[in-house]
N, CA, C and O atoms as CSV, one atom per row, in Angstrom:
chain,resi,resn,atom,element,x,y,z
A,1,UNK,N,N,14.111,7.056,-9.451
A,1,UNK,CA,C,13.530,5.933,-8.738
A,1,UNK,C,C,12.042,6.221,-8.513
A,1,UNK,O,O,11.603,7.263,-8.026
A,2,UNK,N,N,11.296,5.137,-8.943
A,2,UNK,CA,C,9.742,5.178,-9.027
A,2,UNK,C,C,9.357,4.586,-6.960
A,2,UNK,O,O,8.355,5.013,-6.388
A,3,UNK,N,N,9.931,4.042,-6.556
A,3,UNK,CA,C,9.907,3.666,-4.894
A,3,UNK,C,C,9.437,4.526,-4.118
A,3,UNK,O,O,10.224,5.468,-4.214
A,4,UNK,N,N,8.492,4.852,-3.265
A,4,UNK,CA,C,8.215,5.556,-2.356
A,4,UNK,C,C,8.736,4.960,-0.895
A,4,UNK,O,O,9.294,5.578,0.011
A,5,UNK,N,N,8.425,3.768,-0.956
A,5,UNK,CA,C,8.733,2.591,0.753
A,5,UNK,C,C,10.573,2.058,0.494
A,5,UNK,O,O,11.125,1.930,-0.599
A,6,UNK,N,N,10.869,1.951,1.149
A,6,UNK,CA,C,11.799,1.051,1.266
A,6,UNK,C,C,11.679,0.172,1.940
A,6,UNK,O,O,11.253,0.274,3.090
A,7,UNK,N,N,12.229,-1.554,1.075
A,7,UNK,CA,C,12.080,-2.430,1.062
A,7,UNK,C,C,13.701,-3.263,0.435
A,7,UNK,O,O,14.731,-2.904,-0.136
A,8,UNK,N,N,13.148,-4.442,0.933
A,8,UNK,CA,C,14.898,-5.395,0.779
A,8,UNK,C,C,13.895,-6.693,-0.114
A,8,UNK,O,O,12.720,-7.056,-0.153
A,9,UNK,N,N,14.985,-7.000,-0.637
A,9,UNK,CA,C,13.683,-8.583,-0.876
A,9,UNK,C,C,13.791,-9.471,0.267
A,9,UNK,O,O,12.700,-10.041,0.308
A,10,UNK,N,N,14.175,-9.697,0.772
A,10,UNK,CA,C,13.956,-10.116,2.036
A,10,UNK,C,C,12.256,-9.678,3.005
A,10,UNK,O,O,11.381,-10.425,3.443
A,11,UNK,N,N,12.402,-8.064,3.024
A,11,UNK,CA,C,11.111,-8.025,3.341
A,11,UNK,C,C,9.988,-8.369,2.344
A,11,UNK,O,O,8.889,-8.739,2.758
A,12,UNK,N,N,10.331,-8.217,0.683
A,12,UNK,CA,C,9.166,-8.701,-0.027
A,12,UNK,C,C,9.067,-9.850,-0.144
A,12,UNK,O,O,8.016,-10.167,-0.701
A,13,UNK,N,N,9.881,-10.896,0.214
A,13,UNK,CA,C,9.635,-12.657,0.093
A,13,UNK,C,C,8.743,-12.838,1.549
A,13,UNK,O,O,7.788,-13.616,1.561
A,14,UNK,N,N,9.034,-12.247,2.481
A,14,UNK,CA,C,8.057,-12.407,4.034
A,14,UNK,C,C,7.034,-11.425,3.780
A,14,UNK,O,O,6.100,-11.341,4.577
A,15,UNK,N,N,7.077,-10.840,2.996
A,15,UNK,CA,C,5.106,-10.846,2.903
A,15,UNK,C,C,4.322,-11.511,1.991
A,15,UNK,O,O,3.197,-11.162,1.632
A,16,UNK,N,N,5.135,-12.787,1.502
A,16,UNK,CA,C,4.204,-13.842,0.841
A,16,UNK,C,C,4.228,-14.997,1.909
A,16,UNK,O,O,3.324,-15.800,1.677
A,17,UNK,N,N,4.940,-15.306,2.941
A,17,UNK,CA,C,4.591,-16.423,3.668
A,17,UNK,C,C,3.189,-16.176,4.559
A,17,UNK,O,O,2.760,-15.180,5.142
A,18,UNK,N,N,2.684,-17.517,4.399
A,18,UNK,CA,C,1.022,-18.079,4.533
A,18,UNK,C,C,-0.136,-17.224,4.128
A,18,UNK,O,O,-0.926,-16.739,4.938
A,19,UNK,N,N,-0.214,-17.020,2.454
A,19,UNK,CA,C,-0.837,-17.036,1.815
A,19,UNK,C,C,0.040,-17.528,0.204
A,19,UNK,O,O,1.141,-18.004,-0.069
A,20,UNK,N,N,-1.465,-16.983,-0.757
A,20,UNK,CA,C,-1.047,-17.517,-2.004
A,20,UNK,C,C,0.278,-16.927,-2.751
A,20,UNK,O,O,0.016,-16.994,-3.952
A,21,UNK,N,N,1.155,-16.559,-2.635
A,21,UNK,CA,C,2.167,-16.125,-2.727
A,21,UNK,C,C,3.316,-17.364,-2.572
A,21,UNK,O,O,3.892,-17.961,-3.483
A,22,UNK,N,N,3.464,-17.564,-0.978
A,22,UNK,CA,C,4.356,-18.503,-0.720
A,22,UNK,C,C,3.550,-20.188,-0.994
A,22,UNK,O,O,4.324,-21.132,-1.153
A,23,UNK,N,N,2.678,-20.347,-1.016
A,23,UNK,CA,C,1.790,-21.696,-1.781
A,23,UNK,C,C,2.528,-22.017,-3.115
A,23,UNK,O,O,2.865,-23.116,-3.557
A,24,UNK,N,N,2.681,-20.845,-3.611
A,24,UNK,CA,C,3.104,-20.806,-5.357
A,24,UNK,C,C,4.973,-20.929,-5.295
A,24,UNK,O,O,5.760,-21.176,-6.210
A,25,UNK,N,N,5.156,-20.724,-4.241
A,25,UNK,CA,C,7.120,-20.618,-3.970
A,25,UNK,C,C,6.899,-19.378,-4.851
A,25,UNK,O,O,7.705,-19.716,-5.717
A,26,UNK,N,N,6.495,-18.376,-5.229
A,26,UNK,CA,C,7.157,-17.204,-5.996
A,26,UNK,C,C,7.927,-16.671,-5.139
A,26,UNK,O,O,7.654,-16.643,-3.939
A,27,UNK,N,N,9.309,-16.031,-5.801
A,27,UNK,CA,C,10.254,-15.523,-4.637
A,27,UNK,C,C,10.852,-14.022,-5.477
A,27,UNK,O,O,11.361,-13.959,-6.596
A,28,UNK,N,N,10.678,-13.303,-4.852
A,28,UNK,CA,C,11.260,-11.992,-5.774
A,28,UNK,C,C,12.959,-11.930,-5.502
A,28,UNK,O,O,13.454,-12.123,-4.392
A,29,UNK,N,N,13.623,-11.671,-6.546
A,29,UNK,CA,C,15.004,-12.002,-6.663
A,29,UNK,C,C,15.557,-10.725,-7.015
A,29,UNK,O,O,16.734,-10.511,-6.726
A,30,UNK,N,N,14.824,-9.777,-7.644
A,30,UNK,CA,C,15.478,-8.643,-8.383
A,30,UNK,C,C,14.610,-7.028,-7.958
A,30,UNK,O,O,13.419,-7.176,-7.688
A,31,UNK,N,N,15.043,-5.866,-7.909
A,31,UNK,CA,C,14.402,-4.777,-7.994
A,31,UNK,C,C,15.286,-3.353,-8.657
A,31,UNK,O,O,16.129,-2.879,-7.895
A,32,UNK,N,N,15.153,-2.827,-9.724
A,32,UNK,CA,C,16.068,-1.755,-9.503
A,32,UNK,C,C,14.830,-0.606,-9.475
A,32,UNK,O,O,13.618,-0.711,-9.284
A,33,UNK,N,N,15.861,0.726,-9.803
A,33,UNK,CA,C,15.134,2.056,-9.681
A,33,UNK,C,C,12.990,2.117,-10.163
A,33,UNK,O,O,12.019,2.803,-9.844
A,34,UNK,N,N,13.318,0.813,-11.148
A,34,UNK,CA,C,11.773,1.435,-11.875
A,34,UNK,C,C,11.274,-0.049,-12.175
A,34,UNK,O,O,10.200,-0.124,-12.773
A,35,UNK,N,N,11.986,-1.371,-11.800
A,35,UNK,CA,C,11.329,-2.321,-12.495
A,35,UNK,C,C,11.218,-3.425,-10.781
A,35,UNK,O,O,11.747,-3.172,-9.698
A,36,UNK,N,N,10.417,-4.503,-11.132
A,36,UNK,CA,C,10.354,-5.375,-9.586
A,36,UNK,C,C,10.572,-7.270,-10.498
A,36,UNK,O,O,9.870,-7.589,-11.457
A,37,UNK,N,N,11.269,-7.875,-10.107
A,37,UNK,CA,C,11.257,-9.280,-10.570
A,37,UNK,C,C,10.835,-10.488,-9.391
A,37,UNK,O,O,10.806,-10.469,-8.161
A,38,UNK,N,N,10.552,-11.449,-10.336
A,38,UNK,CA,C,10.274,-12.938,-9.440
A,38,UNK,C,C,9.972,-13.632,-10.201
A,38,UNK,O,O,9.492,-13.354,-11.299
A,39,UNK,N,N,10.258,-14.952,-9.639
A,39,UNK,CA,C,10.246,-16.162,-10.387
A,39,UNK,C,C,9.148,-16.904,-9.512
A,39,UNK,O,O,8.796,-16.772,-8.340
A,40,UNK,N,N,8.783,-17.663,-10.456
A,40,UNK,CA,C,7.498,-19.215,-9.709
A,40,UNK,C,C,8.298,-20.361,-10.396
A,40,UNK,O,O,9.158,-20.252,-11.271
A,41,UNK,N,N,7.842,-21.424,-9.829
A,41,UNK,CA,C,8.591,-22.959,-10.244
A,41,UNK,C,C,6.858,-23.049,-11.393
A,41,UNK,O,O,5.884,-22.339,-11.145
A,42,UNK,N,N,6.906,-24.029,-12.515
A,42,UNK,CA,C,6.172,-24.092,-13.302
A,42,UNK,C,C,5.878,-26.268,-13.019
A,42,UNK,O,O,6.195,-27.090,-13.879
A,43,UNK,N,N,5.432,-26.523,-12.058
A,43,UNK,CA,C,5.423,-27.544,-11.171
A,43,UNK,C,C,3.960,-27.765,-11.325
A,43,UNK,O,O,3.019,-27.184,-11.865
A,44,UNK,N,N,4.203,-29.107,-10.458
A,44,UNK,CA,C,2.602,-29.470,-9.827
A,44,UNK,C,C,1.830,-28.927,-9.455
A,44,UNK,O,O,0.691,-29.393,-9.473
A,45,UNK,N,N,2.169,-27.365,-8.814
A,45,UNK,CA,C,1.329,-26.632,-8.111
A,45,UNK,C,C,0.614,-25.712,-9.163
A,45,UNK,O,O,-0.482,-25.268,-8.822
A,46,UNK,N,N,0.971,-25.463,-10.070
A,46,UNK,CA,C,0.878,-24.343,-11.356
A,46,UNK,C,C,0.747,-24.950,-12.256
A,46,UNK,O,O,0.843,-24.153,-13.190
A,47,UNK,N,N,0.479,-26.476,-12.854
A,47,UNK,CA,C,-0.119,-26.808,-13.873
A,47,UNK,C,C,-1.475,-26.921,-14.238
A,47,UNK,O,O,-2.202,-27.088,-13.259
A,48,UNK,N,N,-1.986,-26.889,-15.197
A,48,UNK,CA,C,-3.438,-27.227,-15.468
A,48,UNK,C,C,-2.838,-28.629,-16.033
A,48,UNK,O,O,-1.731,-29.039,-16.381
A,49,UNK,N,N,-4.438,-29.256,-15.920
A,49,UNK,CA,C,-4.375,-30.705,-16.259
A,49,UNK,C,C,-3.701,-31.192,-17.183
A,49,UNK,O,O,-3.665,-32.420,-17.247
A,50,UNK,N,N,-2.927,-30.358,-18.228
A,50,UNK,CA,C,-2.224,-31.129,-19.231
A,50,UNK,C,C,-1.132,-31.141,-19.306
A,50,UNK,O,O,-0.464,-31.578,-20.242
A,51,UNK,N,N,-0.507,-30.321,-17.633
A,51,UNK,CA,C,0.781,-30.860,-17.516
A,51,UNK,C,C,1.485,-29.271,-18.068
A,51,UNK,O,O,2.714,-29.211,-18.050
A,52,UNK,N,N,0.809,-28.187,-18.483
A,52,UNK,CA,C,1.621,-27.163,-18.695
A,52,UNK,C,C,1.615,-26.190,-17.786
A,52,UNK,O,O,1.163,-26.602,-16.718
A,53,UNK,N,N,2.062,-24.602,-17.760
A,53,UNK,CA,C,1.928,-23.539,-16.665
A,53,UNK,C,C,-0.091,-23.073,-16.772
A,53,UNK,O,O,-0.775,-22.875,-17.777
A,54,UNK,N,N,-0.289,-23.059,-16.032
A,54,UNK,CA,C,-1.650,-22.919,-15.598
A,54,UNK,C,C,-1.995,-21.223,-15.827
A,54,UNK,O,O,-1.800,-20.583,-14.794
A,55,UNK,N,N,-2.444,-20.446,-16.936
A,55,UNK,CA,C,-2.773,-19.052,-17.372
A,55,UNK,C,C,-3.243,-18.834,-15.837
A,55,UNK,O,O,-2.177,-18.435,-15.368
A,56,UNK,N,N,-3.950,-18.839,-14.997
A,56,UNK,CA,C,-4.351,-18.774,-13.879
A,56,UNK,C,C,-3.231,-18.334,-13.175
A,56,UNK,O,O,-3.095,-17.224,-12.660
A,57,UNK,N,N,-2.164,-19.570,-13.178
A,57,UNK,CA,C,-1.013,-19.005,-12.194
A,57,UNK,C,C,-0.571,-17.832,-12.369
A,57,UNK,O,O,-0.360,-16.924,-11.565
A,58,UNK,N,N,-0.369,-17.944,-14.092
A,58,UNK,CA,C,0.689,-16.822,-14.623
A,58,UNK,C,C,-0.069,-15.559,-14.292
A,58,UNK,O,O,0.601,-14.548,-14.081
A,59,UNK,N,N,-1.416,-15.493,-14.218
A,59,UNK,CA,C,-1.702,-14.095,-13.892
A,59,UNK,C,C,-1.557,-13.864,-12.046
A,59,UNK,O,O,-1.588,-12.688,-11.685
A,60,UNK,N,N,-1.438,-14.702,-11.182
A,60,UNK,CA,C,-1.232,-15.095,-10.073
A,60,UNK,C,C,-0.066,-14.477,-9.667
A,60,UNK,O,O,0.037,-13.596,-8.813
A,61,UNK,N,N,0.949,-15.072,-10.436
A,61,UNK,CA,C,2.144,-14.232,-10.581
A,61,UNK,C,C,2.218,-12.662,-10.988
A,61,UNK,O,O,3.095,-11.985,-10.451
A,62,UNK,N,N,1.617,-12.252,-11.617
A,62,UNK,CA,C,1.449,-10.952,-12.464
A,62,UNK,C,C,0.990,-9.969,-11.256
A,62,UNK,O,O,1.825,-9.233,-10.731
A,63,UNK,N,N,-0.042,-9.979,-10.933
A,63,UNK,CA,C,-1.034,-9.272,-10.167
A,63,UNK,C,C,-0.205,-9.060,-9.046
A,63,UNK,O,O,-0.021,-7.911,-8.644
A,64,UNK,N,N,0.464,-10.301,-8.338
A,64,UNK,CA,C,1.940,-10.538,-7.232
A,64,UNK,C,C,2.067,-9.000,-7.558
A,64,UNK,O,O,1.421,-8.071,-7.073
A,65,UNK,N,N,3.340,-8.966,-8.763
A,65,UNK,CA,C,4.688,-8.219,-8.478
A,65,UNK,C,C,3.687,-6.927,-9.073
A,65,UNK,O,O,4.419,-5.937,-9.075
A,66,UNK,N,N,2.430,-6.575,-9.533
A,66,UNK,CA,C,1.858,-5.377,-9.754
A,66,UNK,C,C,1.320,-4.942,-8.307
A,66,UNK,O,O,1.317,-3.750,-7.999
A,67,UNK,N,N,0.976,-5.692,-7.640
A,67,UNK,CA,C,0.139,-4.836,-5.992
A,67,UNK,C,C,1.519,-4.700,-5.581
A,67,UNK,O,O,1.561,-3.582,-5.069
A,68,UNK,N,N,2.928,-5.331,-5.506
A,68,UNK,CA,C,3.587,-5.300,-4.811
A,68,UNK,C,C,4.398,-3.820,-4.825
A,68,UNK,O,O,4.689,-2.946,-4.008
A,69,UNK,N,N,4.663,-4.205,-6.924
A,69,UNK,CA,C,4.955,-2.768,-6.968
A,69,UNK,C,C,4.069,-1.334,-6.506
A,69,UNK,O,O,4.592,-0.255,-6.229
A,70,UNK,N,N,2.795,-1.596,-6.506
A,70,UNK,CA,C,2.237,-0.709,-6.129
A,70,UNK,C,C,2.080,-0.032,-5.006
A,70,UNK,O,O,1.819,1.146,-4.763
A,71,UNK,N,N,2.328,-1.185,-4.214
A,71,UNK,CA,C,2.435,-1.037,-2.475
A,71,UNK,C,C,3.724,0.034,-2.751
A,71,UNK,O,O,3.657,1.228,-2.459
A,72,UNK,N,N,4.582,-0.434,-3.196
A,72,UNK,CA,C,6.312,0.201,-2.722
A,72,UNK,C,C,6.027,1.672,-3.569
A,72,UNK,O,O,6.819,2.555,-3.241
A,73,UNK,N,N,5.081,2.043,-4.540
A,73,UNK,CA,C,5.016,3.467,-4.678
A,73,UNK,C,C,3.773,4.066,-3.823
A,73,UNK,O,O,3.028,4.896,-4.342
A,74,UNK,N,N,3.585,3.630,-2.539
A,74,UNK,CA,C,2.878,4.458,-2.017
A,74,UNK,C,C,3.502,4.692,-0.863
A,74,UNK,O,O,4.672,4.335,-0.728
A,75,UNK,N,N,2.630,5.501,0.426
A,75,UNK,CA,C,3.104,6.266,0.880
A,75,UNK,C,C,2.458,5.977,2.297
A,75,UNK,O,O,1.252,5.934,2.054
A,76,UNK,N,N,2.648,5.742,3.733
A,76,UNK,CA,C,1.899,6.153,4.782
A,76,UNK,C,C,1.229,4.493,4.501
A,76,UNK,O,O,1.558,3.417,4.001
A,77,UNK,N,N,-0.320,5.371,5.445
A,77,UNK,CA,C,-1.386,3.905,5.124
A,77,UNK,C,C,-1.929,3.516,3.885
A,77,UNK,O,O,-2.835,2.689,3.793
A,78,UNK,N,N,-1.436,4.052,2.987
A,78,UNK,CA,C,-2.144,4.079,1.630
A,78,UNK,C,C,-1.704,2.692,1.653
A,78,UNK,O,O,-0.729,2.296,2.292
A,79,UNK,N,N,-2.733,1.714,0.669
A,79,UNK,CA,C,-2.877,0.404,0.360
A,79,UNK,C,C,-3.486,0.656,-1.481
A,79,UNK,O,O,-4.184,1.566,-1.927
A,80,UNK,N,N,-2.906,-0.496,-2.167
A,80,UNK,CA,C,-3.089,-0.357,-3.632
A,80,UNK,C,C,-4.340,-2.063,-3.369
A,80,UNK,O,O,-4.358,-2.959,-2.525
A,81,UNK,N,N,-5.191,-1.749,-4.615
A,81,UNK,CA,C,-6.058,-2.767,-5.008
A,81,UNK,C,C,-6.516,-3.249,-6.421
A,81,UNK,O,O,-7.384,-2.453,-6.779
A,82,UNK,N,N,-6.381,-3.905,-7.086
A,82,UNK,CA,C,-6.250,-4.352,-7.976
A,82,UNK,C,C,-7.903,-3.844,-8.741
A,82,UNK,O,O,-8.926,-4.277,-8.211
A,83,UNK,N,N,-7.988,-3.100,-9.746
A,83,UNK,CA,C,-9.083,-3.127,-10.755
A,83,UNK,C,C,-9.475,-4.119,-11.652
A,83,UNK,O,O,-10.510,-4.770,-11.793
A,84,UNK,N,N,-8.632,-4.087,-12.101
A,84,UNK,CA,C,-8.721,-5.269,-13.676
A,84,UNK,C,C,-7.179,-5.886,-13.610
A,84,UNK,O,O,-6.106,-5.295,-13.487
A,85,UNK,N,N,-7.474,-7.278,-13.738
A,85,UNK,CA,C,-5.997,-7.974,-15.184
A,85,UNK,C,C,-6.459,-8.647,-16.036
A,85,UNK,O,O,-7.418,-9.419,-16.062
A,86,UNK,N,N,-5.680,-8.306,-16.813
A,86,UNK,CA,C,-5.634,-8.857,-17.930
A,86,UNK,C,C,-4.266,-9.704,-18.301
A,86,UNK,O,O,-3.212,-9.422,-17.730
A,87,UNK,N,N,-4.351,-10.993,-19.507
A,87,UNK,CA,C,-2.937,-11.849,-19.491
A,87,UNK,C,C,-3.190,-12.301,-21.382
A,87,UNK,O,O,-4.249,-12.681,-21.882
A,88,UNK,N,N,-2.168,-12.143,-21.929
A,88,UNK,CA,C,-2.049,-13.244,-23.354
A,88,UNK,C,C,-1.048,-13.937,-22.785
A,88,UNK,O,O,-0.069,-13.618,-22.110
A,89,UNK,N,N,-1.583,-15.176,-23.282
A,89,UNK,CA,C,-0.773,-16.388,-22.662
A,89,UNK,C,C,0.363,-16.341,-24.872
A,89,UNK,O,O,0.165,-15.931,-26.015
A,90,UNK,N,N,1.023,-16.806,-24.357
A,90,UNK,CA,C,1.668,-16.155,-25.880
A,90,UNK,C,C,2.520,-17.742,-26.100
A,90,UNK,O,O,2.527,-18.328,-27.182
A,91,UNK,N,N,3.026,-18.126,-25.179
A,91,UNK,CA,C,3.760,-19.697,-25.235
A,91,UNK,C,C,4.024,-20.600,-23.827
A,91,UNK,O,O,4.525,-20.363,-22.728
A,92,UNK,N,N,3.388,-21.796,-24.501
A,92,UNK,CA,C,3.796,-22.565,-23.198
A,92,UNK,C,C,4.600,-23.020,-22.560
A,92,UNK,O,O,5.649,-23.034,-23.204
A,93,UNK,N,N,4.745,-23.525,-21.368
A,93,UNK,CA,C,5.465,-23.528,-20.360
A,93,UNK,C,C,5.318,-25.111,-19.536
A,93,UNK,O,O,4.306,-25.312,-18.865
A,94,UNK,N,N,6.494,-26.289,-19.657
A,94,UNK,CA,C,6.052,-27.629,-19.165
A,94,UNK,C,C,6.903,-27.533,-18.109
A,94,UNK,O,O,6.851,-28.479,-17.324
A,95,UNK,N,N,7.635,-26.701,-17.877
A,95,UNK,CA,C,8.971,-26.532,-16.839
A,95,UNK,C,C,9.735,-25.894,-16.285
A,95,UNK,O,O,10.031,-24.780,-16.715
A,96,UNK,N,N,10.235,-26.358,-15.268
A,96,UNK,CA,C,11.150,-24.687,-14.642
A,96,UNK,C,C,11.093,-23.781,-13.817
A,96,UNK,O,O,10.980,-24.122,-12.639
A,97,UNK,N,N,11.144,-22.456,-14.119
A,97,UNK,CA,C,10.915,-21.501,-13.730
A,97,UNK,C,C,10.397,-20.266,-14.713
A,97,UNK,O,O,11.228,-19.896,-15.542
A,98,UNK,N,N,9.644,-19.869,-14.712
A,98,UNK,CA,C,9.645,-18.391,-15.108
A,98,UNK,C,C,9.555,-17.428,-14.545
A,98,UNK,O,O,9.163,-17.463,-13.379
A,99,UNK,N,N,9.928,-16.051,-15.242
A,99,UNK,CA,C,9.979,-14.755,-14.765
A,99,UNK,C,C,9.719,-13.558,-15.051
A,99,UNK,O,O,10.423,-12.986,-15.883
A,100,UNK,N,N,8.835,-13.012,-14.539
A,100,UNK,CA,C,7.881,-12.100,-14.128
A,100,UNK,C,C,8.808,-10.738,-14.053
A,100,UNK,O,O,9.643,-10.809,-13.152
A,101,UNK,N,N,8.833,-9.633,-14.738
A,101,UNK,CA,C,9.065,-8.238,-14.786
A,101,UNK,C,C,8.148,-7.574,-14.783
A,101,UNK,O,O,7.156,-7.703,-15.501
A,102,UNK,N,N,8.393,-6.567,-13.774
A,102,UNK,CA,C,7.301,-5.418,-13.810
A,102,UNK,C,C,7.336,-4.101,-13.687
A,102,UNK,O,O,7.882,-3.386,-12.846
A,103,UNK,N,N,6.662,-3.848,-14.663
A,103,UNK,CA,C,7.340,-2.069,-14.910
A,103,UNK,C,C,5.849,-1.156,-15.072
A,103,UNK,O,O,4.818,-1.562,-15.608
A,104,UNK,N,N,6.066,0.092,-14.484
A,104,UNK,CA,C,4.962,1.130,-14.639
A,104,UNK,C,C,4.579,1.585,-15.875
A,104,UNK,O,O,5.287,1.989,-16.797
A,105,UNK,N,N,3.432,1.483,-15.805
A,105,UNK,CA,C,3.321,2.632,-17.322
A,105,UNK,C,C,2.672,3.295,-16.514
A,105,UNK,O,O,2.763,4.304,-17.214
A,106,UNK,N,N,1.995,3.701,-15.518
A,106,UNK,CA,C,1.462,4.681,-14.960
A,106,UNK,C,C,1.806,4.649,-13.473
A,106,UNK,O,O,1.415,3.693,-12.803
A,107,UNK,N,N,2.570,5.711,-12.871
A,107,UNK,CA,C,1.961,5.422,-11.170
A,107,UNK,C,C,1.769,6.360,-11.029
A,107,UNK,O,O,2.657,7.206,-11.133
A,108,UNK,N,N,0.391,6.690,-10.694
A,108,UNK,CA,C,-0.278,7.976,-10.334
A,108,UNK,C,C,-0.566,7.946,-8.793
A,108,UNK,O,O,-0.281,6.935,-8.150
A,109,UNK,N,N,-1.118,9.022,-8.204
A,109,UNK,CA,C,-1.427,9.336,-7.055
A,109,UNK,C,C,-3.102,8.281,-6.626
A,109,UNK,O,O,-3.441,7.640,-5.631
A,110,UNK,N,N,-3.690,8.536,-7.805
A,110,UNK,CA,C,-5.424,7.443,-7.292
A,110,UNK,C,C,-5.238,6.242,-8.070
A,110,UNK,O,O,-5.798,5.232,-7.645
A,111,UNK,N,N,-4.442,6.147,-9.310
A,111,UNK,CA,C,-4.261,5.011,-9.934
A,111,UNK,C,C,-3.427,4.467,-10.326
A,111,UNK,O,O,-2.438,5.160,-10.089
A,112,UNK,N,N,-3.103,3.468,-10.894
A,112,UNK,CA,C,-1.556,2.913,-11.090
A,112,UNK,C,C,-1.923,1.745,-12.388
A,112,UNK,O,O,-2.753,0.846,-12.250
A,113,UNK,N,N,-1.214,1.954,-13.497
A,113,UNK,CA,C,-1.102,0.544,-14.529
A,113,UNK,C,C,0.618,0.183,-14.930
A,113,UNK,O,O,1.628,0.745,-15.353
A,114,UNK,N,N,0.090,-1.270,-14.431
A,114,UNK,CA,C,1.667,-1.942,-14.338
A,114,UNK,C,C,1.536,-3.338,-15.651
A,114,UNK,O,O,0.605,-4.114,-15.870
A,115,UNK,N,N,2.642,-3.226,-16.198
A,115,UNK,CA,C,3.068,-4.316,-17.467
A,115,UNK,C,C,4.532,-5.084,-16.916
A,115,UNK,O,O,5.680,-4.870,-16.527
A,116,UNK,N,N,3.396,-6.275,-17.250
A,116,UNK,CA,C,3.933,-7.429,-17.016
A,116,UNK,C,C,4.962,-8.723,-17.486
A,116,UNK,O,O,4.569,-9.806,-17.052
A,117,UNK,N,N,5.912,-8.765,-18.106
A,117,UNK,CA,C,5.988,-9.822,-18.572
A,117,UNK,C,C,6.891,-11.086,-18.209
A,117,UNK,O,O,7.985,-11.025,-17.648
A,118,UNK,N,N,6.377,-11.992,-18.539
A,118,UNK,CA,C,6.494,-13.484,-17.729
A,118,UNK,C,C,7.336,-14.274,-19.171
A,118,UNK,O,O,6.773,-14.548,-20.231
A,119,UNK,N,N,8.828,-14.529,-18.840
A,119,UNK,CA,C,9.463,-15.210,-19.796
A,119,UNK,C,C,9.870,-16.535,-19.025
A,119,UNK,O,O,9.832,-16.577,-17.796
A,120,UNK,N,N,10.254,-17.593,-19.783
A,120,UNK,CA,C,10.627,-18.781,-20.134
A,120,UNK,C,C,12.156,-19.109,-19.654
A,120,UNK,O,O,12.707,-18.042,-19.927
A,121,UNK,N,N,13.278,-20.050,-19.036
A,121,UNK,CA,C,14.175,-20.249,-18.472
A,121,UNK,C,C,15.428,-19.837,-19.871
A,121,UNK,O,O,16.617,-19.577,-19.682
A,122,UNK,N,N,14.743,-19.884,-21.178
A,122,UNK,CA,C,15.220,-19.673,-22.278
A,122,UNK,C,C,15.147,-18.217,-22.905
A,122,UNK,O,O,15.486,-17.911,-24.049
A,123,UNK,N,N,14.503,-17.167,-21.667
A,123,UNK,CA,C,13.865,-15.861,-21.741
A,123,UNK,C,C,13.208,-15.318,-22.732
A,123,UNK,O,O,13.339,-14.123,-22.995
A,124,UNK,N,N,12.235,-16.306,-23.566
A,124,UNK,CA,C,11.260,-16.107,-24.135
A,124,UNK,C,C,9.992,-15.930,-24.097
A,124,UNK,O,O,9.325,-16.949,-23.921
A,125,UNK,N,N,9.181,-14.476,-24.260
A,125,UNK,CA,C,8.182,-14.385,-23.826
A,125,UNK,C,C,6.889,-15.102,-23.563
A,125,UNK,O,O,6.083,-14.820,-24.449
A,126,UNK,N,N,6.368,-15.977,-22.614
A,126,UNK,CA,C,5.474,-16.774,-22.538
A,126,UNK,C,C,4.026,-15.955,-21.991
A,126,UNK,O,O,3.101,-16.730,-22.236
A,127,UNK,N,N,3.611,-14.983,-21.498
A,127,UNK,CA,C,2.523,-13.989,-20.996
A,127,UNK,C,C,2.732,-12.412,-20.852
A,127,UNK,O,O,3.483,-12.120,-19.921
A,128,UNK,N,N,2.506,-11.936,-21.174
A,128,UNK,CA,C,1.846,-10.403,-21.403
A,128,UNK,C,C,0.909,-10.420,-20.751
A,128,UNK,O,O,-0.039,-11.158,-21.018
A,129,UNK,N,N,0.931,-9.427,-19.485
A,129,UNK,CA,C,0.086,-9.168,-19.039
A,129,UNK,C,C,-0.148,-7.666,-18.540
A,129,UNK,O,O,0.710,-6.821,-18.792
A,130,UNK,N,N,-1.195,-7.362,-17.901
A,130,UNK,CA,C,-1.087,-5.635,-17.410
A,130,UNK,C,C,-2.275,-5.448,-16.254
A,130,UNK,O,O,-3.396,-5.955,-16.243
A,131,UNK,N,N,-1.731,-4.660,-15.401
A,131,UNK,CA,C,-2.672,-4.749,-13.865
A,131,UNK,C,C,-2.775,-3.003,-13.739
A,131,UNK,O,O,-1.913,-2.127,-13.811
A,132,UNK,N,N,-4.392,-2.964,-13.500
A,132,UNK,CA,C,-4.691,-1.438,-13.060
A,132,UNK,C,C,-4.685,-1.225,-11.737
A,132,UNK,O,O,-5.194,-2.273,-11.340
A,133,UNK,N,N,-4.423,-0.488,-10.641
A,133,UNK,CA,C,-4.967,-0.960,-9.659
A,133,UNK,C,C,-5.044,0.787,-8.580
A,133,UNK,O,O,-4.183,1.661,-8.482
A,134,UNK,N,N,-6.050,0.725,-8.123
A,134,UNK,CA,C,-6.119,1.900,-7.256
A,134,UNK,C,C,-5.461,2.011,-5.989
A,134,UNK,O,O,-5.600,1.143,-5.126
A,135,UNK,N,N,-4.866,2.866,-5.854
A,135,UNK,CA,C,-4.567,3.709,-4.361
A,135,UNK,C,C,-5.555,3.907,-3.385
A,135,UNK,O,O,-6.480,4.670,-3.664
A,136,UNK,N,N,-5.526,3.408,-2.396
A,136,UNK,CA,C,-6.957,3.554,-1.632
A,136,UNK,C,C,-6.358,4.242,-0.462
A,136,UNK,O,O,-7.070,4.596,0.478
């Protein structure tokens, strides 16, 4: 188990109410030993103007379950902060839900890189993404 905190999803869905988290309804549904999940509705709130999932959101989502995971491998007051993301938007999205997996490729003690990927209600990959983010 990659976890340092213990956590329920219960406590990780109440630390998205009133901010951008709960705005988006993302709700984390899943966690085992090494990976963190959640879904967003692909709605009004998350479209760009042409009516599809908004690359914006999807990294919205991404960055989510990477600080989150990052939070849960630290320790004490330590707080994680995001360096860089990055996203390939790979296929679009007019509906639904998608879902967001997130797994370590690194959790280090000063740094952390987490991979992302965001599939389709049909669980086809729609974004690739990957979040660096420091231990502060």
């Amino acid at each position: 188990m990659i976890w340092r905190r213990t956590a329920t999803l219960e406590d990780l869905n109440a630390m998205g109410q009133n901010n951008m988290v709960g705005l988006l309804d993302i709700q984390f549904d899943r966690f085992t030993d090494t990976t963190i999940e959640a879904t967003m509705p692909v709605d009004h709130r998350t479209h760009q103007p042409f009516g599809l999932l908004h690359g914006g959101a999807s990294v919205v989502l991404a960055e989510t379950l990477g600080s989150v995971a990052g939070y849960l491998c630290t320790e004490g007051d330590q707080k994680v902060v995001g360096l860089e993301v990055n996203a390939n938007h790979i296929r679009s999205v007019r509906s639904g839900r998608v879902r967001g997996v997130c797994s370590a490729l690194h959790a280090g003690s000063r740094h952390q890189v987490w991979q992302i990927e965001i599939f389709d209600e049909q669980g086809r990959l729609c974004c690739s993404s990957r979040l660096t983010t420091a231990v502060v």
